[in-house]
Structures are given as structure tokens and as C-alpha cells.
Jmol script that loads the backbone (N, CA, C; Angstrom):
load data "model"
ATOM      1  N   UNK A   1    -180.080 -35.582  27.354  1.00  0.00           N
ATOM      2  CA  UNK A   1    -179.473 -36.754  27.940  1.00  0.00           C
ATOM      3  C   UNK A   1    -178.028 -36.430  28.308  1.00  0.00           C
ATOM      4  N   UNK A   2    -177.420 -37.357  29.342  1.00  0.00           N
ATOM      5  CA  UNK A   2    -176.206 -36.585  29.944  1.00  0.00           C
ATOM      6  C   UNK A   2    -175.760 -37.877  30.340  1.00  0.00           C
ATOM      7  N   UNK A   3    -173.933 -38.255  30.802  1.00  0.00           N
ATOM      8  CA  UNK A   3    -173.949 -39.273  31.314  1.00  0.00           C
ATOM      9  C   UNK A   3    -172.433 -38.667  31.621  1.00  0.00           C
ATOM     10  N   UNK A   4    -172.127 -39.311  32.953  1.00  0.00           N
ATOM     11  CA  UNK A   4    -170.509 -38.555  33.719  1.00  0.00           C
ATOM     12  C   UNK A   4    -169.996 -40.133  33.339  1.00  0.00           C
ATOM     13  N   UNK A   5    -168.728 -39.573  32.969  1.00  0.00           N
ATOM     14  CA  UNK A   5    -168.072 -40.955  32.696  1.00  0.00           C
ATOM     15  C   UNK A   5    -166.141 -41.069  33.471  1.00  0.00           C
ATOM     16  N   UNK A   6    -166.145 -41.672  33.580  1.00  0.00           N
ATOM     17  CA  UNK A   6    -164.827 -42.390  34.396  1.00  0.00           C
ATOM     18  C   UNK A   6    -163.976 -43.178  33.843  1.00  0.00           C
ATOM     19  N   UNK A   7    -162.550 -42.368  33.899  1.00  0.00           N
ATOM     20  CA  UNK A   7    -161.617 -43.163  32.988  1.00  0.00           C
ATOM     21  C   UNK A   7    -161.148 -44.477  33.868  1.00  0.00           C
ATOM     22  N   UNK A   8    -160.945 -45.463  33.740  1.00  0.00           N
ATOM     23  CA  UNK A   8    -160.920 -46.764  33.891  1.00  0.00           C
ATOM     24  C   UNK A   8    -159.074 -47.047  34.079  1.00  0.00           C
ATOM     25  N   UNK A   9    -158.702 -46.980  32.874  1.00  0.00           N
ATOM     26  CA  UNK A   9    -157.387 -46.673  32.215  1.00  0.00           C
ATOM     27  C   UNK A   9    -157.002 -46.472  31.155  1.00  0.00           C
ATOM     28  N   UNK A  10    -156.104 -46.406  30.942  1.00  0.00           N
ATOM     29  CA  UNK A  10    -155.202 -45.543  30.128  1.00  0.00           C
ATOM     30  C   UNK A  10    -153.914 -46.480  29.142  1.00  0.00           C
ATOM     31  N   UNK A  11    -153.648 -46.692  28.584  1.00  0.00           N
ATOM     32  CA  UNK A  11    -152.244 -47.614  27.847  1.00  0.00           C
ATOM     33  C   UNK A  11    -151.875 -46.797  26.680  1.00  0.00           C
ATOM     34  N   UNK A  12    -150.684 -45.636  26.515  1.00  0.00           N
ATOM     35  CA  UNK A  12    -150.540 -45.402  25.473  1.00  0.00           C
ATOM     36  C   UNK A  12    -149.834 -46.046  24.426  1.00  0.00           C
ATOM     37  N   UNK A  13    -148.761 -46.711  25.151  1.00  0.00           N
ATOM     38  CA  UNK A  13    -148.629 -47.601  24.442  1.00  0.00           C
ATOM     39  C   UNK A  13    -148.981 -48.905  23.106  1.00  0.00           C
ATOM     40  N   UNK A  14    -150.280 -49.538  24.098  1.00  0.00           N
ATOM     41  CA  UNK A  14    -151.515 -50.040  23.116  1.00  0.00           C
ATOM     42  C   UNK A  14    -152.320 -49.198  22.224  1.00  0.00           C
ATOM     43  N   UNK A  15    -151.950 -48.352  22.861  1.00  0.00           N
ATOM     44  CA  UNK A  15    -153.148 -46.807  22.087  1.00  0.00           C
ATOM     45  C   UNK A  15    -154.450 -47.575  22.332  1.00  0.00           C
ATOM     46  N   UNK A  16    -154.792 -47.560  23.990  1.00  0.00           N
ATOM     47  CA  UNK A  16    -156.392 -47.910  23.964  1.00  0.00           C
ATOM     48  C   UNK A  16    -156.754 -47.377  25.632  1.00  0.00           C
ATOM     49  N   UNK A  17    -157.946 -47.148  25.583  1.00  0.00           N
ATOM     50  CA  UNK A  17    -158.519 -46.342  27.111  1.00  0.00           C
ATOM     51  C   UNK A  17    -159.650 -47.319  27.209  1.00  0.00           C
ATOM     52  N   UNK A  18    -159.783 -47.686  28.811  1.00  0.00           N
ATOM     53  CA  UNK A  18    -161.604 -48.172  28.737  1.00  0.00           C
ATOM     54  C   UNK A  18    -161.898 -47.137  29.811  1.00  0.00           C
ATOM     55  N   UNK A  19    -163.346 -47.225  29.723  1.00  0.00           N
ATOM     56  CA  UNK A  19    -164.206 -45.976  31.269  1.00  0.00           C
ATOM     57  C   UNK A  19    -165.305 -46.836  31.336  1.00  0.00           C
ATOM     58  N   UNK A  20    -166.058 -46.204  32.151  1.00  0.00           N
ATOM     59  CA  UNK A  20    -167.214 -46.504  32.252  1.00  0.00           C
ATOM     60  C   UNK A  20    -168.205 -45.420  32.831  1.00  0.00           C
ATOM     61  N   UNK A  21    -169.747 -45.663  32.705  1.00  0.00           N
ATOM     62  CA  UNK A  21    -170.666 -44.783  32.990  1.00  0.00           C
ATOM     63  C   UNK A  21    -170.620 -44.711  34.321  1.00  0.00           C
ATOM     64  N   UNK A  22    -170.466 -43.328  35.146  1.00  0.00           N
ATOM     65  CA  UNK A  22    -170.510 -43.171  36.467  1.00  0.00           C
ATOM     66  C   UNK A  22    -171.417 -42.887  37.175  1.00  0.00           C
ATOM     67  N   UNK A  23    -172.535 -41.862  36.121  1.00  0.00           N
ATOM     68  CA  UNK A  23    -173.376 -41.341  36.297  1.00  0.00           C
ATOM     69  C   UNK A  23    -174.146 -40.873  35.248  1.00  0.00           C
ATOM     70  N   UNK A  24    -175.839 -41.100  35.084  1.00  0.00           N
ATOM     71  CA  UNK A  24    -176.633 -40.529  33.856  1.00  0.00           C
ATOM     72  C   UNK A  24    -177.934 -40.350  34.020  1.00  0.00           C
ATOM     73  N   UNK A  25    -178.440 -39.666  33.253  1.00  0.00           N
ATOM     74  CA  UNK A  25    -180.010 -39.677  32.992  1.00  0.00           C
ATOM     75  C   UNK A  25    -180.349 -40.577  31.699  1.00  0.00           C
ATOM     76  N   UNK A  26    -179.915 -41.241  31.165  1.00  0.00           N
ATOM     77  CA  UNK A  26    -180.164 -42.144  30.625  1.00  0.00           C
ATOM     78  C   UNK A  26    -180.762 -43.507  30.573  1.00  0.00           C
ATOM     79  N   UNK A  27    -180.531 -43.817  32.070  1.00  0.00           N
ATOM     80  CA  UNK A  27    -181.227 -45.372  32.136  1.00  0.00           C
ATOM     81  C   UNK A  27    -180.328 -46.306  32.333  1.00  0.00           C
ATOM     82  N   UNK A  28    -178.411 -45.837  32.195  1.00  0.00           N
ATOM     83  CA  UNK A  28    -177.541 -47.151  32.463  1.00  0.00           C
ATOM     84  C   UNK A  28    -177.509 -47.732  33.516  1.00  0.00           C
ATOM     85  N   UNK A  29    -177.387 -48.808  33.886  1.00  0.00           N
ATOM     86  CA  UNK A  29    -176.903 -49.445  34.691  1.00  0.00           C
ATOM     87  C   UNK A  29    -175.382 -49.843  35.155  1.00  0.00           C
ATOM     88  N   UNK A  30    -175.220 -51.191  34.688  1.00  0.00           N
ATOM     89  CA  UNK A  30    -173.188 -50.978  34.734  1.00  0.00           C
ATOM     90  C   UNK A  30    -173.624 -50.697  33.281  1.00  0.00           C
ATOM     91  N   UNK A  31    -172.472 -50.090  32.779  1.00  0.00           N
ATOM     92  CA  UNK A  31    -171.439 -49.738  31.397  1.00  0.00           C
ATOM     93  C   UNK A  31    -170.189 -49.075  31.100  1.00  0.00           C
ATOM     94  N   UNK A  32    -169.761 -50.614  30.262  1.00  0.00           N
ATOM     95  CA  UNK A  32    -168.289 -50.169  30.596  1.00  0.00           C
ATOM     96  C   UNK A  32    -167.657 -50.102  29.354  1.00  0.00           C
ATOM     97  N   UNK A  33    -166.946 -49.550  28.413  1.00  0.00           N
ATOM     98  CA  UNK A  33    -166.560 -49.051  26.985  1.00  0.00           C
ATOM     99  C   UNK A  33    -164.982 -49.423  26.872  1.00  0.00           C
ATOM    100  N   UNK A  34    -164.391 -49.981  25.836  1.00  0.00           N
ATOM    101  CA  UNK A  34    -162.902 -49.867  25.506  1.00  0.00           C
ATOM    102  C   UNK A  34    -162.479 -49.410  24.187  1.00  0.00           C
ATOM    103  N   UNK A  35    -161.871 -48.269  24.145  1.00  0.00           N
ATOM    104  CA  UNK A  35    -161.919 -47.355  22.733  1.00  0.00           C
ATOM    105  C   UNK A  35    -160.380 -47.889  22.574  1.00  0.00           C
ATOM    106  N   UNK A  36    -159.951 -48.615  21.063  1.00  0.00           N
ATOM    107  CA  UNK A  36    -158.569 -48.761  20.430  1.00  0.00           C
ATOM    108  C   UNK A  36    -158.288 -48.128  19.812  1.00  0.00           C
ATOM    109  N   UNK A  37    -157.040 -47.730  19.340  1.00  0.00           N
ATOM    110  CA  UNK A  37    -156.800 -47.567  17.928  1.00  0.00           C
ATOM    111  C   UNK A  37    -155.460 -48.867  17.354  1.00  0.00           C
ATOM    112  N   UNK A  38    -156.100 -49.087  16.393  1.00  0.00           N
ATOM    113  CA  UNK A  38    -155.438 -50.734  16.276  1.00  0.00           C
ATOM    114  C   UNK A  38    -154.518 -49.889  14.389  1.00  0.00           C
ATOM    115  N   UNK A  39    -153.633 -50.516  14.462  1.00  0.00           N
ATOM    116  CA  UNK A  39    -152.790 -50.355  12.739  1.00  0.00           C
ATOM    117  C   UNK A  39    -153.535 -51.160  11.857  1.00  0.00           C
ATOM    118  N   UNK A  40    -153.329 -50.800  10.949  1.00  0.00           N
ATOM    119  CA  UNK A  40    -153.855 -51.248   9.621  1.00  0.00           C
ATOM    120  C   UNK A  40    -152.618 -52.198   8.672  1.00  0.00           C
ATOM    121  N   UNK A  41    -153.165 -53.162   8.009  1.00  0.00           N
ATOM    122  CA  UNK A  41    -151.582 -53.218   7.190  1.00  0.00           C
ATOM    123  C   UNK A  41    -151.968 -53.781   6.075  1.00  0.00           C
ATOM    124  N   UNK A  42    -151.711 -53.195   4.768  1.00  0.00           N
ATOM    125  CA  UNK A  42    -151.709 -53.661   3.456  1.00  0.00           C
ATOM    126  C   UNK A  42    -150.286 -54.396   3.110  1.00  0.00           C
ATOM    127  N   UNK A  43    -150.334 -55.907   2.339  1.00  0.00           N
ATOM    128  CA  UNK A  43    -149.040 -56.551   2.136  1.00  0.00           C
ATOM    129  C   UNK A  43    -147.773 -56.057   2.994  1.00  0.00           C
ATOM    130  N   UNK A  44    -148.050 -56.064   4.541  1.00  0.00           N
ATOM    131  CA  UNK A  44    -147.085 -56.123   5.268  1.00  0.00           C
ATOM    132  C   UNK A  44    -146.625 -54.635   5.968  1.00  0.00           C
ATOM    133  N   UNK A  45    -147.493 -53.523   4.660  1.00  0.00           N
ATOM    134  CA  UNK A  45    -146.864 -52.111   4.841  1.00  0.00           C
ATOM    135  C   UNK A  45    -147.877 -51.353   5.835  1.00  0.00           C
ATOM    136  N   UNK A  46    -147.992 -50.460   6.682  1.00  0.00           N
ATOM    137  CA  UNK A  46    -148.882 -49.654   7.424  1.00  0.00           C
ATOM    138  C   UNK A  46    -149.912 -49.241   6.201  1.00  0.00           C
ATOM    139  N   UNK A  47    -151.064 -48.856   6.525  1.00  0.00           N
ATOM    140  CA  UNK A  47    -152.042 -48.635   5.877  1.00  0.00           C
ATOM    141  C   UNK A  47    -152.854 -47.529   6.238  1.00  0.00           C
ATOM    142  N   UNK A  48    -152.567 -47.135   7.700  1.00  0.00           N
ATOM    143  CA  UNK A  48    -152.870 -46.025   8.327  1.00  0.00           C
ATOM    144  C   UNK A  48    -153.717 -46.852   9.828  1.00  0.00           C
ATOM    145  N   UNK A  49    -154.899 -46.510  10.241  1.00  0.00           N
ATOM    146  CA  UNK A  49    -155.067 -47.160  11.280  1.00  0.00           C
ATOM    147  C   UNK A  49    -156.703 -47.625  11.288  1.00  0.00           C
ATOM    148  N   UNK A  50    -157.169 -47.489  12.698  1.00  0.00           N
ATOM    149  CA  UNK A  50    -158.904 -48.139  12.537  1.00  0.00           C
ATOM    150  C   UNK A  50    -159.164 -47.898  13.974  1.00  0.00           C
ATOM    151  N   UNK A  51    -160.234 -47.272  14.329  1.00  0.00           N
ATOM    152  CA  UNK A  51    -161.136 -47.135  15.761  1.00  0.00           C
ATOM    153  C   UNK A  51    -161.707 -48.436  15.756  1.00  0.00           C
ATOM    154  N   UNK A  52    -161.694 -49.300  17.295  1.00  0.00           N
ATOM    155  CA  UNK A  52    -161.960 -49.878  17.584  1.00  0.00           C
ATOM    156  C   UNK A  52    -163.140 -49.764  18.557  1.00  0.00           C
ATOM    157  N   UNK A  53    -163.973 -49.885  18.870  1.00  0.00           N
ATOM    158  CA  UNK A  53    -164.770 -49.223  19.997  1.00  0.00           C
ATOM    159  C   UNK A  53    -166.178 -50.213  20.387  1.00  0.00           C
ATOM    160  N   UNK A  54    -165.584 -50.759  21.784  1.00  0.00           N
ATOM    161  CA  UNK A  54    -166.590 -51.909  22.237  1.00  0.00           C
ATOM    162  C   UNK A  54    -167.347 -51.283  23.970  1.00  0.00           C
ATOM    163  N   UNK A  55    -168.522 -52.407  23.865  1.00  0.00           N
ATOM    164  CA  UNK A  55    -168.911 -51.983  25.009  1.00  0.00           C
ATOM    165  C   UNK A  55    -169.810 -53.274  25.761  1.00  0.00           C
ATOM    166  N   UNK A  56    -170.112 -53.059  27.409  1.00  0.00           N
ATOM    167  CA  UNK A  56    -170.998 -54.007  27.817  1.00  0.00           C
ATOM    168  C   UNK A  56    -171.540 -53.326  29.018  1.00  0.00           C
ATOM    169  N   UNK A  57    -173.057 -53.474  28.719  1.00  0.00           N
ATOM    170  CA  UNK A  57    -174.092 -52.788  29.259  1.00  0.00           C
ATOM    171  C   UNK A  57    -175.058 -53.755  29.766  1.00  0.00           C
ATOM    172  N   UNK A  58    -175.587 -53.513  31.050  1.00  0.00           N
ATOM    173  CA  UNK A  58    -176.878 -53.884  31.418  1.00  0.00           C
ATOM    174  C   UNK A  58    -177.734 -53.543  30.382  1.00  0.00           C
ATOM    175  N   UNK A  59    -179.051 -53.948  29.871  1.00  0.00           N
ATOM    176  CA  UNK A  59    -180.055 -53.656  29.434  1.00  0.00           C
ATOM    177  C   UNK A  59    -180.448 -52.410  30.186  1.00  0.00           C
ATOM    178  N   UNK A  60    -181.191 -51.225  29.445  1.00  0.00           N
ATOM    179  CA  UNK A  60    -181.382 -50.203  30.097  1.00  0.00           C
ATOM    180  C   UNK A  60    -182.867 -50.120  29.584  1.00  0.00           C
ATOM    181  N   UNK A  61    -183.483 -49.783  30.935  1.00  0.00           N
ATOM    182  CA  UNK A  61    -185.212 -49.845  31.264  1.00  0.00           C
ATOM    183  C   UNK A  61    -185.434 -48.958  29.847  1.00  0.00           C
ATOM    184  N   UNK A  62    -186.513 -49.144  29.241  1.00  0.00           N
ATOM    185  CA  UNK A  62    -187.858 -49.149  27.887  1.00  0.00           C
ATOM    186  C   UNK A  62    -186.852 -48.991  26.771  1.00  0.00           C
ATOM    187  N   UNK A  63    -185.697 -49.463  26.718  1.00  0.00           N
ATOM    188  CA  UNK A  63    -185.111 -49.341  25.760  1.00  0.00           C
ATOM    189  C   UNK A  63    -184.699 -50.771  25.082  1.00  0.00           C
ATOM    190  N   UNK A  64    -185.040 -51.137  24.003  1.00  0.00           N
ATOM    191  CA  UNK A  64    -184.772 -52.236  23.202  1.00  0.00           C
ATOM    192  C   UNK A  64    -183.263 -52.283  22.475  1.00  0.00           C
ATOM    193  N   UNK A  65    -183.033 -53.283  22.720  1.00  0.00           N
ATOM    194  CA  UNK A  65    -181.122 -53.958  22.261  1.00  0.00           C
ATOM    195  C   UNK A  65    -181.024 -52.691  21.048  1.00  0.00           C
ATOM    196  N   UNK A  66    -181.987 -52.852  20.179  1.00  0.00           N
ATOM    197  CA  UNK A  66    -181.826 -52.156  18.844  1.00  0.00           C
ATOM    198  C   UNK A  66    -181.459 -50.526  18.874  1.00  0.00           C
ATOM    199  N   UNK A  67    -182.386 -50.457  19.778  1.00  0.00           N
ATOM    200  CA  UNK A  67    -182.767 -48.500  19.783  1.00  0.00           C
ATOM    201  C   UNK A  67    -181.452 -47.874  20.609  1.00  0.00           C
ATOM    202  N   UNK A  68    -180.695 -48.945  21.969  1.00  0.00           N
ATOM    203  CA  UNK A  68    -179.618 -48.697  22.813  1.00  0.00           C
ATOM    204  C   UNK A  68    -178.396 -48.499  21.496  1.00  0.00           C
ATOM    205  N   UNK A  69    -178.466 -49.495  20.608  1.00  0.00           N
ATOM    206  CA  UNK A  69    -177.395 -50.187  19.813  1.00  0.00           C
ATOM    207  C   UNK A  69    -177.363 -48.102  18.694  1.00  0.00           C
ATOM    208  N   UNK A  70    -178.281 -48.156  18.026  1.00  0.00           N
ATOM    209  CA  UNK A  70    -178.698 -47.227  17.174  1.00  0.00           C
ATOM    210  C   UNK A  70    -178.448 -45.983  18.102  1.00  0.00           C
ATOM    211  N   UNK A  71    -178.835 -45.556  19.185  1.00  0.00           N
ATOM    212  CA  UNK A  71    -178.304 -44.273  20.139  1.00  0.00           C
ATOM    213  C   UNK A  71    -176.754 -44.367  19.712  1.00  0.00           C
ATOM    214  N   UNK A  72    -175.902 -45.147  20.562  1.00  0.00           N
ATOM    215  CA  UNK A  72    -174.297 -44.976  20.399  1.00  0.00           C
ATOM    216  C   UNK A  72    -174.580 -45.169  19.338  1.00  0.00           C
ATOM    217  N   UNK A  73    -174.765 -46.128  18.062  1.00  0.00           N
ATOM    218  CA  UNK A  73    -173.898 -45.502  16.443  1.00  0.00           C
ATOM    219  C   UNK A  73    -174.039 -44.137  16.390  1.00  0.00           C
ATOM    220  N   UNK A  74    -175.106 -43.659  16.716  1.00  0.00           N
ATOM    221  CA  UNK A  74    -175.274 -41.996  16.196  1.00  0.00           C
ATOM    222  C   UNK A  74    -174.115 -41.538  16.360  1.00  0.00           C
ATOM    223  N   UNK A  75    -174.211 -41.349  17.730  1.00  0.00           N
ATOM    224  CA  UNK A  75    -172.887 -40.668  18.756  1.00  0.00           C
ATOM    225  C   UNK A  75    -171.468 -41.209  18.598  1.00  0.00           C
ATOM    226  N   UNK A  76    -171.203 -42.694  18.058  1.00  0.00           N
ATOM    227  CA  UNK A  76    -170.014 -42.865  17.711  1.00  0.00           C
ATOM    228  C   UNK A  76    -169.730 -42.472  16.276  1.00  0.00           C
ATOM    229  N   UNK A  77    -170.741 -42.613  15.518  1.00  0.00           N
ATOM    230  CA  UNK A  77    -170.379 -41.969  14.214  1.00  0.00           C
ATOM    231  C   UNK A  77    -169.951 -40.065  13.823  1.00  0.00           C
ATOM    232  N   UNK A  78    -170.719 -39.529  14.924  1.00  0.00           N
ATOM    233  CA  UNK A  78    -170.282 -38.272  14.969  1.00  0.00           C
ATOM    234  C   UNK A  78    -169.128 -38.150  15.461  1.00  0.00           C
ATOM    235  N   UNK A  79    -168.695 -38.397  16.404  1.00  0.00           N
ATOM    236  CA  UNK A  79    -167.258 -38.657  17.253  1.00  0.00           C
ATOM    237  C   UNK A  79    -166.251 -39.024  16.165  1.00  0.00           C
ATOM    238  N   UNK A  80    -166.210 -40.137  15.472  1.00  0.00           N
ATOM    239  CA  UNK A  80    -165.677 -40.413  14.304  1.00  0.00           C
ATOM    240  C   UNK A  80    -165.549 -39.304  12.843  1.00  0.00           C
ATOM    241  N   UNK A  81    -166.311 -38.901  13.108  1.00  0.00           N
ATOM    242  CA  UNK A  81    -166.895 -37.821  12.167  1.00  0.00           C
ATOM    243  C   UNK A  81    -165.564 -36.520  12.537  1.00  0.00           C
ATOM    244  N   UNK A  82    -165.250 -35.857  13.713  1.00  0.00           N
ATOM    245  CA  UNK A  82    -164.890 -34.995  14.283  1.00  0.00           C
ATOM    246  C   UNK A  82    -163.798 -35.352  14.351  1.00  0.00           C
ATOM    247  N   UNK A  83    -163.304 -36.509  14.509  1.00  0.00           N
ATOM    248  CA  UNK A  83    -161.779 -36.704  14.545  1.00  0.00           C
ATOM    249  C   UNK A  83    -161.281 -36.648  13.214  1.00  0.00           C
ATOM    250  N   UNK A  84    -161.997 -37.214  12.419  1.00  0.00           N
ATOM    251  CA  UNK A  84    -160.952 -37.429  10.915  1.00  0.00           C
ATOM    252  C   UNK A  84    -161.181 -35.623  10.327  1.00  0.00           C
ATOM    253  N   UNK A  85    -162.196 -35.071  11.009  1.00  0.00           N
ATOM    254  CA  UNK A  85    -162.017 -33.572  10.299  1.00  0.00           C
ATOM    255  C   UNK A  85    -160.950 -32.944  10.973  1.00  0.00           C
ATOM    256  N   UNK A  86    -160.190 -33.377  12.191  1.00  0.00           N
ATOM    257  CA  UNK A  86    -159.221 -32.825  12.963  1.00  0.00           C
ATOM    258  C   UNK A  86    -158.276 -33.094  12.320  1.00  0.00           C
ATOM    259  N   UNK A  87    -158.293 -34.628  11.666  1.00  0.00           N
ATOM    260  CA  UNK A  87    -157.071 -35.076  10.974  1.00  0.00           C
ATOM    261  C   UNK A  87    -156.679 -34.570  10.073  1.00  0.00           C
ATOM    262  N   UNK A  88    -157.599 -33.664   9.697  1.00  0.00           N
ATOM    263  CA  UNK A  88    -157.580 -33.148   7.622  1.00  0.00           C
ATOM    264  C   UNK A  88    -157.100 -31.960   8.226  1.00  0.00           C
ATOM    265  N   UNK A  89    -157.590 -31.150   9.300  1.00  0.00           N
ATOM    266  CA  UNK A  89    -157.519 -29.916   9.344  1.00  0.00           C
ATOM    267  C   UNK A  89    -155.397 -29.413   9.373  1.00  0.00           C
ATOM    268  N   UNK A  90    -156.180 -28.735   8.642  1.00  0.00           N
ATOM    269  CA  UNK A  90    -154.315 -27.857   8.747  1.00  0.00           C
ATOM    270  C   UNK A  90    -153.743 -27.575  10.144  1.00  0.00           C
ATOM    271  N   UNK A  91    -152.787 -27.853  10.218  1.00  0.00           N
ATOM    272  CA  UNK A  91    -151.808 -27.801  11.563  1.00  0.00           C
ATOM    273  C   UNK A  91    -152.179 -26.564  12.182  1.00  0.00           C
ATOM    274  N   UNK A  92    -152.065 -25.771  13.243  1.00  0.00           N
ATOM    275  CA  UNK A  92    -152.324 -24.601  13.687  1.00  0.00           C
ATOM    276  C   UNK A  92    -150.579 -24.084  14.390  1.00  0.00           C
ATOM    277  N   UNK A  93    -150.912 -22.941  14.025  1.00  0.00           N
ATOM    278  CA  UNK A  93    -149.315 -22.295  13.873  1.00  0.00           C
ATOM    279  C   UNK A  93    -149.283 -21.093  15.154  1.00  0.00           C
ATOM    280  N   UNK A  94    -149.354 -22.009  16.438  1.00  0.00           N
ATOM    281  CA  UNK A  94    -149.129 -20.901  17.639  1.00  0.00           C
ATOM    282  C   UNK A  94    -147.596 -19.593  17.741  1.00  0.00           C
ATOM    283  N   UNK A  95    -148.424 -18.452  17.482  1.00  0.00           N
ATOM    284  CA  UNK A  95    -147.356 -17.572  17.686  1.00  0.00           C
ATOM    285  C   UNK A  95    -146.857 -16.942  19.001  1.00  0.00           C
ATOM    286  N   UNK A  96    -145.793 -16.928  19.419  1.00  0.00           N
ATOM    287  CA  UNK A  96    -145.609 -16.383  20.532  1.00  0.00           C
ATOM    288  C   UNK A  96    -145.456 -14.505  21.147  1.00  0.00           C
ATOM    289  N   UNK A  97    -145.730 -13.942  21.402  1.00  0.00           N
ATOM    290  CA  UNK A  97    -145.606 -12.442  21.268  1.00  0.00           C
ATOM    291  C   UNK A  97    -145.198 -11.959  22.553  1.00  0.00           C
TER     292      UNK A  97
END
end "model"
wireframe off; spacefill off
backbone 0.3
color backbone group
């Protein structure tokens, strides 16, 4: 499965991007995604942060709300998965020569 996707925009500020599906073998129709990253706050103090990540899709042919819904968790949970191991990972120390 494959799907070309199109950045929409951009706010770094907000710290949030939406796109949408441009192109797939999947079955989409329109779909259009807005990924956040929103702060966290314990009694007032930062807490660190939280992925936000929404979407709105045509129904896509032999696929049921459930099975569409269950595809992206996979794929957002791995994605999620890959960032916080980026986060842990030790800094990388470019040398110049």
C-alpha cells in the first residue's frame, strides 16, 4: 500500500502541519490530516508535550469505519513509536575533517 501526500501547511509557531492524500492505492478519496504538538502542564509547570493527530476521510470502498480506523492506529502508533526512540537517542556528534 502506498499513498503520495501533500503538505497543506505549515505553522511553526503552533507546532502543527495539516496535508492531505494526493495520491494512493489504497482506496482514499478526499483525506485530509492535522498533526499538533500541543504542551502539557502539571499545576501550571510544563510537563513535556502530546501528539495530537486528527483526520477526515471519505469512507473508502470494502473498508469498514473500524478496519480504516485500526490501519492508521497501526501506522500512527509506529510513527509515535520512532519519534520518542529519536528522543531517547543520544545526540550525534558531527565531526568536521
Amino acid at each position: 500500500m502506498w499513498s503520495k501526500e501533500e503538505l497543506l501547511g505549515f505553522d511553526p509557531v503552533a507546532r502543527s502541519y495539516c496535508y492531505e492524500v494526493a495520491d494512493n492505492n489504497i482506496g482514499f478519496g478526499r483525506y485530509m490530516a492535522t498533526f499538533k504538538v500541543l504542551e502539557e502542564e502539571e499545576g501550571g509547570a510544563s510537563a513535556g508535550c502530546k501528539l495530537e493527530w486528527s483526520f477526515e476521510s471519505e469512507p473508502v470502498r470494502g473498508w469498514t469505519q473500524e478496519s480504516l480506523i485500526a490501519y492508521l492506529q497501526t501506522g500512527l502508533e509506529g510513527m509515535a513509536k520512532r519519534v520518542e526512540e529519536a528522543l531517547k537517542a543520544p545526540p550525534s556528534i558531527a565531526t568536521i575533517e
